[in-house]
Every structure is written in structure tokens, then in C-alpha cells.
KOLKOL-188204 format. One record per residue (C-alpha): residue number from 1; residue in three letters; chain; x, y, z. Coordinates in Angstrom, 1 decimal. Each point is the difference from the previous one (the first is absolute). Layout:
N
PT  num  residu  chaine      c1      c2      c3
PT  NUM     ALA       A       X       Y       Z
...
***
This chain:
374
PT  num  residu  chaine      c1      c2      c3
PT    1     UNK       A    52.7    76.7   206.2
PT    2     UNK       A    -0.7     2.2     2.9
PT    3     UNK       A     2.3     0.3     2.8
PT    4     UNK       A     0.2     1.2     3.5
PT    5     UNK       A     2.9     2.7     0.4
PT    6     UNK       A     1.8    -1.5     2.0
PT    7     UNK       A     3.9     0.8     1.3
PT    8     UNK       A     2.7    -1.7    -1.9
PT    9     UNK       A     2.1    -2.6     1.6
PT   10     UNK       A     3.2    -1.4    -1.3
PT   11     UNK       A     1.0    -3.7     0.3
PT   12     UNK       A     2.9    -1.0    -1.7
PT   13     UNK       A    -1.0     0.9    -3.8
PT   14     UNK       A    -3.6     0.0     0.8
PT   15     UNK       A    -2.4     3.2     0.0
PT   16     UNK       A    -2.9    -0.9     2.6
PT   17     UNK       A    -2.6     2.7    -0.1
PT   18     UNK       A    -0.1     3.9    -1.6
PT   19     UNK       A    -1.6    -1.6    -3.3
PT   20     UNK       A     2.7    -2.3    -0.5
PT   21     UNK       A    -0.6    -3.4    -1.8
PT   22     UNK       A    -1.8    -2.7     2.2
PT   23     UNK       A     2.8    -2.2     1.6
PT   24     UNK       A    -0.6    -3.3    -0.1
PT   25     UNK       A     1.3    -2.6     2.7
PT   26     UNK       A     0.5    -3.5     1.1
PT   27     UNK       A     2.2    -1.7     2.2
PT   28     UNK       A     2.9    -2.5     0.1
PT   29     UNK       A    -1.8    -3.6     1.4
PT   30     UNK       A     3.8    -1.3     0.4
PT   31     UNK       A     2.1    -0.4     2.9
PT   32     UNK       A     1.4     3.1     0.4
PT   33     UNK       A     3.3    -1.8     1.2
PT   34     UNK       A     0.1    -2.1    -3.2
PT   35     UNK       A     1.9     3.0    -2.3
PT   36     UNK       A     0.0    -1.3    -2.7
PT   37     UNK       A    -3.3    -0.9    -0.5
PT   38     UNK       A    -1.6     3.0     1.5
PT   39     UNK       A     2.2     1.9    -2.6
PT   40     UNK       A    -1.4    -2.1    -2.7
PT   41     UNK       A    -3.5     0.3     1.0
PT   42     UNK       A     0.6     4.5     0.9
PT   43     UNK       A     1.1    -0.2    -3.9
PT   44     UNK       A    -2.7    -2.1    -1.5
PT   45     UNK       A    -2.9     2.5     1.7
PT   46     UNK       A     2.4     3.3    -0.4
PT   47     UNK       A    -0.2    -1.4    -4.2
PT   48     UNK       A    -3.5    -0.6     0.0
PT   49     UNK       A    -0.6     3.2     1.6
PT   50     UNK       A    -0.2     0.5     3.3
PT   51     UNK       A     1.3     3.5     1.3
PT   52     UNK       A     0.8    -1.3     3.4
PT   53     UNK       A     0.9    -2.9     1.3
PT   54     UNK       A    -1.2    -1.5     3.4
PT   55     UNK       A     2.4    -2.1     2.4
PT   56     UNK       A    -0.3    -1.1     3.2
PT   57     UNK       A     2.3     0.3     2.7
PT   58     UNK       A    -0.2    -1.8     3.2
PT   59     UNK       A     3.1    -0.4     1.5
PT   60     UNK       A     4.1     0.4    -0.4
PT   61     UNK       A     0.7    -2.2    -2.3
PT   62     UNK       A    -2.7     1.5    -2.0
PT   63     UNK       A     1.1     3.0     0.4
PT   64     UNK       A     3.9    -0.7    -1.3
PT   65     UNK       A    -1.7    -1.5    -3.3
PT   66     UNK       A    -1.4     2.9    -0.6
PT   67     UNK       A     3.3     1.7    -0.8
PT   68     UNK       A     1.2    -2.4    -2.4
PT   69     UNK       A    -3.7    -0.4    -1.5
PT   70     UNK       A     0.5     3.7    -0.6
PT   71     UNK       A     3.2    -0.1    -2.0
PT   72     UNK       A    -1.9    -2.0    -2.3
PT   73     UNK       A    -3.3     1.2    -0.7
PT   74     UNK       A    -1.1     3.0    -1.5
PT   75     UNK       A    -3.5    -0.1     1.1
PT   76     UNK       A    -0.9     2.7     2.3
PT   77     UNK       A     0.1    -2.0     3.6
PT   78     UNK       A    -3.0     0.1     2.9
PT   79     UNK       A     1.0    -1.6     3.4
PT   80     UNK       A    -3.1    -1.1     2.0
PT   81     UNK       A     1.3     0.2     3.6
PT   82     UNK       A    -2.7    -2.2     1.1
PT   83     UNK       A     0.3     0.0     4.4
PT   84     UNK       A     3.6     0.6    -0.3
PT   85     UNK       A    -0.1     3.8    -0.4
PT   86     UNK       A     3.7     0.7     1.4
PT   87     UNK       A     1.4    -1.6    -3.0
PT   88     UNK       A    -0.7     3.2    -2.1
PT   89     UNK       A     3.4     1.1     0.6
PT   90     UNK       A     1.9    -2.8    -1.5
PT   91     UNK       A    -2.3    -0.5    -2.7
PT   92     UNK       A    -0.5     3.9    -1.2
PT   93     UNK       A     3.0     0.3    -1.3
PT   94     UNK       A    -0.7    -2.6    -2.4
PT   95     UNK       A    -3.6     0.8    -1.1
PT   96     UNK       A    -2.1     2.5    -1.0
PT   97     UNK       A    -3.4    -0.2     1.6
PT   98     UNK       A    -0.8    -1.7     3.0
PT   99     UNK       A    -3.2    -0.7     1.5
PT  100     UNK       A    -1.2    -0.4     3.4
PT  101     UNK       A    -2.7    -1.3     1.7
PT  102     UNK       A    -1.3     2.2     2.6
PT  103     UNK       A    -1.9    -2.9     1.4
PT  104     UNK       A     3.4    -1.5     1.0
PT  105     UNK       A     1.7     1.9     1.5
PT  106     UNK       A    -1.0    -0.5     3.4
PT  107     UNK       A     1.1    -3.2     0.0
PT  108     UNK       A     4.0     0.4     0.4
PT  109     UNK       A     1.6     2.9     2.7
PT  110     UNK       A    -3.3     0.7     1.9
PT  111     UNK       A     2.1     2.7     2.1
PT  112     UNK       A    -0.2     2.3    -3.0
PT  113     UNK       A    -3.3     1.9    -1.2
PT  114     UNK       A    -1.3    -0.5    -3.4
PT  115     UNK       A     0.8     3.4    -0.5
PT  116     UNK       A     3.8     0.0     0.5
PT  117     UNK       A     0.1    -3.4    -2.0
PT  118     UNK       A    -1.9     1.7    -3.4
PT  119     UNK       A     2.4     2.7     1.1
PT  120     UNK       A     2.9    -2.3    -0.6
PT  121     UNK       A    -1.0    -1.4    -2.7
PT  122     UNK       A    -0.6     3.4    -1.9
PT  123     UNK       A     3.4     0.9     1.0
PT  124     UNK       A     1.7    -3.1    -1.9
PT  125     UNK       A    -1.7     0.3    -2.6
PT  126     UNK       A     1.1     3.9    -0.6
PT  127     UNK       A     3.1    -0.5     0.9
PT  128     UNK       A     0.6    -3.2    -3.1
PT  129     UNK       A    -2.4     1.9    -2.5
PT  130     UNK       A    -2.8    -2.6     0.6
PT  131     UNK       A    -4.0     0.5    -0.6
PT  132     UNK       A    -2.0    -1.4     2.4
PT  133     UNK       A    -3.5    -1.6    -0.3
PT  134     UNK       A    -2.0    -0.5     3.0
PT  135     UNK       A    -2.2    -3.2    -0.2
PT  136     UNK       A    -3.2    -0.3     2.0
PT  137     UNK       A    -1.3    -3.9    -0.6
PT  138     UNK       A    -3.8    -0.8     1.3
PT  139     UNK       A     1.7    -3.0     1.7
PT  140     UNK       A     2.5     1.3     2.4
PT  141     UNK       A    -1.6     3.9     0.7
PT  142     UNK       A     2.1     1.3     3.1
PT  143     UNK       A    -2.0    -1.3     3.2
PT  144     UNK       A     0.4     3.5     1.5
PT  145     UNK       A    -2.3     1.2    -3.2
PT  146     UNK       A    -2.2    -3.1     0.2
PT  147     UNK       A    -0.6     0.6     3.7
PT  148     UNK       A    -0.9     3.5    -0.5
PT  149     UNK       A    -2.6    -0.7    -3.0
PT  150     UNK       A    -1.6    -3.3     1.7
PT  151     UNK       A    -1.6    -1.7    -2.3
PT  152     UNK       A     0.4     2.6    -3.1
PT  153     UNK       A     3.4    -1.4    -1.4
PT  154     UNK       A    -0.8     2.2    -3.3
PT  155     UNK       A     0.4     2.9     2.2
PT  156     UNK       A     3.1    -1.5     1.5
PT  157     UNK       A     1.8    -0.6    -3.2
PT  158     UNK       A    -0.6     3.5    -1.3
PT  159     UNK       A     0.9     1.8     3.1
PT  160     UNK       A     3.6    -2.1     0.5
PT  161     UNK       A     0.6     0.8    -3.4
PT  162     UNK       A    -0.6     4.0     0.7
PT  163     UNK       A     1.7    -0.2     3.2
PT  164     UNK       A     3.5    -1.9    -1.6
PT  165     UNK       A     0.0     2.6    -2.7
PT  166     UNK       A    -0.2     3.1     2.9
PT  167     UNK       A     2.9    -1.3     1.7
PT  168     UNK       A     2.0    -0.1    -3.4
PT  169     UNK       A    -1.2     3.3    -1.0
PT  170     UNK       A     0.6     1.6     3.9
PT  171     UNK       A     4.0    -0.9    -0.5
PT  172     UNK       A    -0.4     1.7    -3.6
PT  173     UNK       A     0.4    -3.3    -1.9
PT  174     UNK       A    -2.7    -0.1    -2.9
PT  175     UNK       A     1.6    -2.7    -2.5
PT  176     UNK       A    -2.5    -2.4     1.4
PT  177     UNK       A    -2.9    -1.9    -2.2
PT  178     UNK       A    -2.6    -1.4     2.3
PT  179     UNK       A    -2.1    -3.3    -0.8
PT  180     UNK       A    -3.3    -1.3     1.6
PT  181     UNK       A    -1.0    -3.6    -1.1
PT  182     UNK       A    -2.1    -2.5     0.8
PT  183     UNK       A    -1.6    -3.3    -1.8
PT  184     UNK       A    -3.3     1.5    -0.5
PT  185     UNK       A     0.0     1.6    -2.8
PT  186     UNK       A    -2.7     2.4     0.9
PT  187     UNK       A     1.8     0.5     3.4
PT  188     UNK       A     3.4     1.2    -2.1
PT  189     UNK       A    -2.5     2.6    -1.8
PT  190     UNK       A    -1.3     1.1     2.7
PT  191     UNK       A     3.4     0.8     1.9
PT  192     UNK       A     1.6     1.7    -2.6
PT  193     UNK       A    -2.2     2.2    -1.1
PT  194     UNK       A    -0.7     1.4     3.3
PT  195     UNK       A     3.9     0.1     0.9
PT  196     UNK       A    -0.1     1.9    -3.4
PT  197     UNK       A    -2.4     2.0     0.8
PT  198     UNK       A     1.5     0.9     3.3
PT  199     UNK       A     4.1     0.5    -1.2
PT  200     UNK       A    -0.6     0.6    -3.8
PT  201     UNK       A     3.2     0.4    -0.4
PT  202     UNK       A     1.7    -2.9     1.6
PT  203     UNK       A     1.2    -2.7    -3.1
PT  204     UNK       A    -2.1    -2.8     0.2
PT  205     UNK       A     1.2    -4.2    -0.4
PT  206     UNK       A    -2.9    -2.0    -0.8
PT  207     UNK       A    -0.5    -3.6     0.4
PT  208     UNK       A    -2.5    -2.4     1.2
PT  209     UNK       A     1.9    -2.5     2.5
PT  210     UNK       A    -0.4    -3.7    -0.1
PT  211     UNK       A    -2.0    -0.1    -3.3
PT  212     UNK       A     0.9    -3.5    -0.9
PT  213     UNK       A     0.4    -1.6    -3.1
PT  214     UNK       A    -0.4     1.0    -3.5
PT  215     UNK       A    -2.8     0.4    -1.8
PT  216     UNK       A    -2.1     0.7     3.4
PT  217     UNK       A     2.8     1.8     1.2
PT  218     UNK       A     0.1     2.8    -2.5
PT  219     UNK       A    -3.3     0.7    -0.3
PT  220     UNK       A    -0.3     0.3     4.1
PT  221     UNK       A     2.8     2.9    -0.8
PT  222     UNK       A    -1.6     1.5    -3.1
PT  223     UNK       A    -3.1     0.4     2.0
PT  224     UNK       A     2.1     2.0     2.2
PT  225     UNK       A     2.4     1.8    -2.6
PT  226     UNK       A    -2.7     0.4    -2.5
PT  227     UNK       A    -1.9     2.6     2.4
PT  228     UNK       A     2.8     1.9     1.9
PT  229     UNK       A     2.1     0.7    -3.4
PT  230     UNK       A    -3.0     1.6    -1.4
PT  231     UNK       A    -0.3     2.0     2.8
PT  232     UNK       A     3.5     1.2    -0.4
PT  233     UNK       A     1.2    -2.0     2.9
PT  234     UNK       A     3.2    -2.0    -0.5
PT  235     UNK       A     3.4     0.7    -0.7
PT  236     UNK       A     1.8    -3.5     0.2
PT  237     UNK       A    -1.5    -3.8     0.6
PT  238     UNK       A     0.1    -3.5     0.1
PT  239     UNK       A    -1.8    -2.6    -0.9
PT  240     UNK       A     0.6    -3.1     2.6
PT  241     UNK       A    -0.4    -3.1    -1.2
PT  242     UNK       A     0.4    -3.7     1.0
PT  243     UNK       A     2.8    -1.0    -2.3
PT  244     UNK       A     2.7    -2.1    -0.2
PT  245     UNK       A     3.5     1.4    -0.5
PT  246     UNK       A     0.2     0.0    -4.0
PT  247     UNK       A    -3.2     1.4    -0.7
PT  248     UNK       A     0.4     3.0     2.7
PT  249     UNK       A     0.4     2.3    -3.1
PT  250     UNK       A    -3.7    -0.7    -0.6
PT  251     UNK       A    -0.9     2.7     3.0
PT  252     UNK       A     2.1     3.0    -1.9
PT  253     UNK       A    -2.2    -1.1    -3.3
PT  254     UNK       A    -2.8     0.2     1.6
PT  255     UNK       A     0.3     3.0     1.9
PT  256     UNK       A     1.2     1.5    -3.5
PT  257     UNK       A    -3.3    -1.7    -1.7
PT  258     UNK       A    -2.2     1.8     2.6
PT  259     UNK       A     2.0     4.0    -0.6
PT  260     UNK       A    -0.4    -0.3    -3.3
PT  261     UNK       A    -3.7    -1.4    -0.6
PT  262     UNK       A    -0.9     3.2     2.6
PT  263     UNK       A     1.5     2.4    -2.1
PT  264     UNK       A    -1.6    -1.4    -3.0
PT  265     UNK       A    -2.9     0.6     1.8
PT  266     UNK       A    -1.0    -4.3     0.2
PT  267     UNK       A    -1.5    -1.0     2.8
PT  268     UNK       A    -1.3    -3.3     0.3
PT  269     UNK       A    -2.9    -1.4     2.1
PT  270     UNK       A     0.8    -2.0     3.4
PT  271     UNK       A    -1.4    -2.4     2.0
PT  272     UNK       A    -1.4     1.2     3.5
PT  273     UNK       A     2.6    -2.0     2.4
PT  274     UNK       A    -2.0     1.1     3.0
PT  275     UNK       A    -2.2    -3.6    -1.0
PT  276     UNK       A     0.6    -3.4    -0.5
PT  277     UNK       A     3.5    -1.3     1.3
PT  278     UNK       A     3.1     2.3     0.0
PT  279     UNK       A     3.3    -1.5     0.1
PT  280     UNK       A     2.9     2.0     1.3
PT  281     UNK       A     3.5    -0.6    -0.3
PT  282     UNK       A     3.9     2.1     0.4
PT  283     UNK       A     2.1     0.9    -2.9
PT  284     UNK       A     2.4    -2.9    -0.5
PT  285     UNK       A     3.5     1.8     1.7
PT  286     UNK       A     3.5    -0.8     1.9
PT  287     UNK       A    -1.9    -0.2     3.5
PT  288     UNK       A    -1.4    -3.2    -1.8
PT  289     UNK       A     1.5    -2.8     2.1
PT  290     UNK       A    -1.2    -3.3    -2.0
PT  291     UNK       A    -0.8     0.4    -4.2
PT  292     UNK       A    -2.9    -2.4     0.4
PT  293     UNK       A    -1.9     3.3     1.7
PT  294     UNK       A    -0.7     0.8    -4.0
PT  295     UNK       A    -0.5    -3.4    -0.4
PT  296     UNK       A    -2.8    -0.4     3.6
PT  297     UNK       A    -1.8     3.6    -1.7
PT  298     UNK       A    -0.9    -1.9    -3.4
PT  299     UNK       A    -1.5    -2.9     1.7
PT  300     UNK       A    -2.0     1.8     2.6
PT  301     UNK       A    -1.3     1.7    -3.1
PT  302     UNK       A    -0.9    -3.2    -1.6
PT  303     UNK       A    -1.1    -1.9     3.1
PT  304     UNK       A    -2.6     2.7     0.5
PT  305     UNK       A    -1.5     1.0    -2.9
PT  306     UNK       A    -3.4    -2.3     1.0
PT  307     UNK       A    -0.4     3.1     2.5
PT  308     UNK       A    -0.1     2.3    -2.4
PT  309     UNK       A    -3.2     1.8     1.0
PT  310     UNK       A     0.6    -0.1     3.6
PT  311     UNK       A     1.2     3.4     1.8
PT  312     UNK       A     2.8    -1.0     1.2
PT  313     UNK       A     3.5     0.8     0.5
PT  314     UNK       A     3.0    -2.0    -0.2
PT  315     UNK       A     3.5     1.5     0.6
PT  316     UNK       A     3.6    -1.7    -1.2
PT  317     UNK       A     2.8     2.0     1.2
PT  318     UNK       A     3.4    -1.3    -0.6
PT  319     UNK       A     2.0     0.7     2.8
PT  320     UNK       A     0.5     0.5     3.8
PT  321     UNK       A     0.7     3.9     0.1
PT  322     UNK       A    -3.8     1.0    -1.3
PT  323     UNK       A    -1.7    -3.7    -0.2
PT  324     UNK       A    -1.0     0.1     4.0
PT  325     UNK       A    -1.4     3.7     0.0
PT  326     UNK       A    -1.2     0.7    -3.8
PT  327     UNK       A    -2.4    -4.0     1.0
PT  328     UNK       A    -2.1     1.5     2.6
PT  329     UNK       A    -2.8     1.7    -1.9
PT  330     UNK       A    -0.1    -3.2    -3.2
PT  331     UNK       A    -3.3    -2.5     1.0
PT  332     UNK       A     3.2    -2.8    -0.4
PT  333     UNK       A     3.8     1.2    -0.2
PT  334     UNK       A     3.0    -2.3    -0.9
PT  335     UNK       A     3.1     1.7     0.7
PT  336     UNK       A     3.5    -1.8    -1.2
PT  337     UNK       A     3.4    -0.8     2.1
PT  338     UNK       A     2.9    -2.1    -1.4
PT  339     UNK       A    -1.3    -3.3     0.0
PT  340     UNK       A    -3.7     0.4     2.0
PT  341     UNK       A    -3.2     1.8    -0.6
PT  342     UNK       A    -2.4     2.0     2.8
PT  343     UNK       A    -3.4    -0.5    -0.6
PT  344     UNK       A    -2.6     2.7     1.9
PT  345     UNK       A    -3.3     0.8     0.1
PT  346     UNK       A     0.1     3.9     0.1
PT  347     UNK       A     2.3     0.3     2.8
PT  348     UNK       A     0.0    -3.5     1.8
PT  349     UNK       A     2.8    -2.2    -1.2
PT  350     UNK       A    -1.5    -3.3    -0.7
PT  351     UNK       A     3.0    -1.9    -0.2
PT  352     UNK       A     3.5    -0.5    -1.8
PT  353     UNK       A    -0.1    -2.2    -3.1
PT  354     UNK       A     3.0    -1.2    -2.7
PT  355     UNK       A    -0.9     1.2    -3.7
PT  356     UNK       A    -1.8    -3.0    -0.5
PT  357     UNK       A    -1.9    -0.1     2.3
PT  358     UNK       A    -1.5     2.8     0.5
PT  359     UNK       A    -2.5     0.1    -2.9
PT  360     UNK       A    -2.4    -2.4     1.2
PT  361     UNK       A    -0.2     1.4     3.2
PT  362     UNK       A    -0.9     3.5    -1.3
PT  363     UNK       A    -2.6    -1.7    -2.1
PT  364     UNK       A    -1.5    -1.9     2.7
PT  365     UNK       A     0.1     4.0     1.6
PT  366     UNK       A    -1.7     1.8    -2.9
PT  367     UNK       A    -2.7    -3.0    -0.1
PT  368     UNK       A    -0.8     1.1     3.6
PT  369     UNK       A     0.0     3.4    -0.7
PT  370     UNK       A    -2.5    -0.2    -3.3
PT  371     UNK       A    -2.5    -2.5     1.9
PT  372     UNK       A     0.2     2.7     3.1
PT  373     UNK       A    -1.1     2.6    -2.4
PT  374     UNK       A    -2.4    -1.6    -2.2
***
């Protein structure tokens, strides 16, 4: 299979880039403060072959797990700082990759530039032998790049992503992999190949955010995956899907399935998700704050599927740190705390709703919506 020549970058045991296999990841959906069965579940995707291994860290207490999660894993470790980028420091020593967000990073020590915070961040990670992977999302693009590209948010998500990886390069760090994702399958296509295009040599992480559950879900990413691979583009991924906590080892199959059928040279024909109804959901992961999110994605699913020819977009995110912001652009977005769901209509909040609730009040919404449109 044809590849970009891209740079290598080391994380942990893992090649990313210079020809090196494709790395496939997924992510931890436990509580990262719950060792032992964040352990268990690094171990079950590090056996079924993931190359890296995704956890989130949000706070202290997070952050101490992590050293004892460490001792007893030997899957190669990913942080995602989420908005609490000072944490890098306590968590580097204990990891080795983290990602950052560069859409959140103005939101904690506004006195400081973005520049002196990448800075600090390229600095920790050189100074505990970390990779870093910079991680543009279509949902939460940094408003100084959103403001500056009104109404082009393709242009703002390619240029943040160039920008982050200047600052890295300008303090001489260059162990970076850079990742541009989106829910639209065509939209992920289009990003990466013109950041490949433009930094050819820049490792790649590919994934198509929020593509909900399986089967739908992995063909939404194959769409994606099917058409950059071939180009060469790609040098790591993850397929996110809406699954509960035993079956998260689905995602490193599949992403597996998808490597290998490209090689072979198998592609296989997809549906245009650009018609008809498109349901989006979040990987199930330890920001998840009640199980029933996995539970609320099915039945959405199923309570919908009379609207099947209807152009519209409903989003099911799972918790409060991407739920309120990653809602705005879905036709109807349900976005999941504890113990209550938000309902919205693109960005206007409808109301608050228990689990139960909620459903037929978003079906009395998406009637409204179809008789507006027919």
C-alpha cells in the first residue's frame, strides 16, 4: 500500500510514520480513577491490538491513577488533556503520547499566549520522552481561527492545525503527529488531504469523530479511511464507536478490518450519508458520566428510523466537556450529564430532560422539523 513519507515518531513501542506499520487506536471508556478497571480494559484493547491506548485525564485524582495504572499495563499510554492543559507535567512522566486540543486551550490561564502554552507543552513532553499529537476537532476549532475564517470553518480547521504544528517546529520539537477530524466523512477527506498536501511530511492520526454506533458507524469511517489510505495518507487511527465497555475492543477490530482490506486492495461500496437521516454520536469513554448514554444512542437510533429519508441530523454526545459545543451544527443534539439530558435545536437549548423523558420530546421535535421541510 502506498504511503506518504512521512517523519517517524516514537510513542512508547509504537513507530508512527517513515513506512512504519499503521497504528491502530482506541481509548479507555472507564473511569480513569477506577485502576483497576481501566487496567483491565488498557489490557483487553492492548491484546486485541491496539498500539496505543487512549485515556482521559481531567483532573488530580486522575492524574495520580495514572501512575499506578502505569505499573500495570503494558499498553503504550495516550493522555487526552482535554481543557486541563497544565496537567501535562504530572501526567508525562507516566505516559507516552499526549494529546492536546488546540481548541482548549484558551480556556484555562488567559494571561498566557497560545504560543508560550504549545511552548510549554513541547517542553514537557521533551523533557519525559513523550510524542505529542495535536488534535484539531470540527466542534471546538479555536475561536481566534473561527473568527478569522468567518463562515469557512474547513479553512479554520486546516490552518489551526498548521499553525500548532509551527509553534512545535519553531522551539525545534518535531515528535508531533497532527489529526484533523470531523463527523463528515467527506469533510475528514477533505482536511487531510490538503494538510497532507501542505506538510507532507507531518505523521498523520485519522479518525472520523462521533461516528456512532456500529454497523453505521464503521462504514461512516471506511468512507473516510477507505479514500485517504489509498492516497497514502495515514499513519495511525481510530475507529470511534458507540459501545459499551466490554465490546470497546470492537473499534481496534475494526480499524484492523479496514488496514487490511485496503492493502488487499477491497474496497467496498458506501452509502452517500450526505442524504436521508444521519445520526451522530461520541466514542463511548471515561468523560462518560451516566452508562445509559450507550444505552439513550441505541434508542434514538430505533425511535427514528421512520425518518429515515429525511435530511436530517441528530447528534448524541455523551458528556458535558464536548456535548454543549460539538450540538450546535446537529438539526437536534442531545448531549448527556449525570443524571439529565439537554435537548437543542442547533444551538438553542430546548430544555433539560431525565433519560426518560427525553425521547418523546425529541420525537415530538423531529416531527416538527419533517412537516417544516416537507
Amino acid at each position: 500500500m502506498k504511503r506518504n513519507p512521512t517523519r517517524a515518531v516514537l510513542a512508547g513501542s509504537v513507530t508512527i510514520g517513515d513506512g512504519a506499520p499503521i497504528a491502530v487506536q482506541s481509548m479507555c471508556a472507564t473511569p480513569t480513577k477506577d485502576i483497576d478497571a481501566t487496567v483491565a480494559q488498557a489490557e483487553q484493547l492492548r491484546r486485541s491490538g491496539a498500539g496505543l491506548v487512549r485515556v482521559a485525564v481531567d483532573n488530580d485524582r486522575d492524574a495520580e491513577a495514572l501512575r499506578s495504572i502505569r505499573r500495570q499495563t503494558e499498553a503504550n499510554l495516550v493522555v487526552d488533556l482535554q481543557e486541563n492543559y497544565p496537567l501535562a507535567a504530572k501526567i508525562a512522566p507516566f505516559v507516552d503520547k499526549i494529546r492536546y486540543n488546540p481548541g482548549h486551550l484558551h480556556h484555562v490561564e488567559p494571561e498566557k499566549t497560545i504560543e508560550q502554552k504549545v511552548r510549554r507543552l513541547a517542553q514537557v513532553a521533551q523533557d519525559h520522552d513523550c510524542a505529542l499529537r495535536v488534535g484539531v476537532n470540527c466542534g471546538s476549532v479555536a475561536p481566534e481561527f473561527l473568527s478569522r475564517y468567518p463562515g469557512n470553518s474547513m479553512e479554520a480547521l486546516i490552518e489551526s492545525a498548521l499553525y500548532h504544528a509551527g509553534i512545535l517546529e519553531s522551539v525545534g520539537f518535531e515528535r508531533f503527529v497532527v489529526s484533523l477530524k470531523d463527523s463528515d466523512p467527506a469533510k475528514v477527506v477533505e482536511a487531510n488531504a490538503r494538510f497532507a498536501k501542505a506538510r507532507p511530511d507531518i505523521p498523520i492520526h485519522l479518525g472520523v469523530t462521533e461516528a456512532g454506533l456500529p454497523p453505521d458507524g464503521i462504514i461512516k469511517t471506511r468512507i473516510a479511511f477507505e479514500k485517504l489510505l489509498a492516497l497514502g495518507i495515514g499513519d495511525t487511527l481510530r475507529v470511534s464507536l458507540t459501545l459499551p465497555n466490554e465490546r470497546k475492543h470492537e473499534e481496534v477490530e475494526a480499524g484492523m478490518r479496514i488496514i487490511h482490506d485496503v492493502e488487499e486492495g477491497r474496497f467496498i461500496s458506501v452509502p452517500d450519508f450526505g442524504r436521508g437521516l444521519n445520526i451522530i454520536s461520541c466514542p463511548s469513554c471515561s468523560r462518560v458520566e451516566n452508562a445509559r448514554f450507550v444505552e439513550l444512542a441505541q434508542n434514538v437510533k430505533e425511535l427514528t428510523a421512520y425518518a429515515q429519508e429525511h435530511k436530517i441530523t441528530i447528534a448524541v454526545m455523551g458528556c458535558r466537556v464536548n456535548g454543549p459545543g460539538e450540538t450546535d451544527d446537529a438539526d437536534l443534539g442531545l448531549w448527556c450529564g449525570p443524571t439529565t439530558v439537554h435537548l437543542k435545536r442547533k444551538s438553542q437549548e430546548l430544555g433539560v430532560f431525565s433519560y426518560d423523558a427525553v425521547l418523546p420530546r425529541l420525537k415530538s421535535e423531529l416531527d416538527a422539523l419533517i412537516a417544516a421541510h416537507v
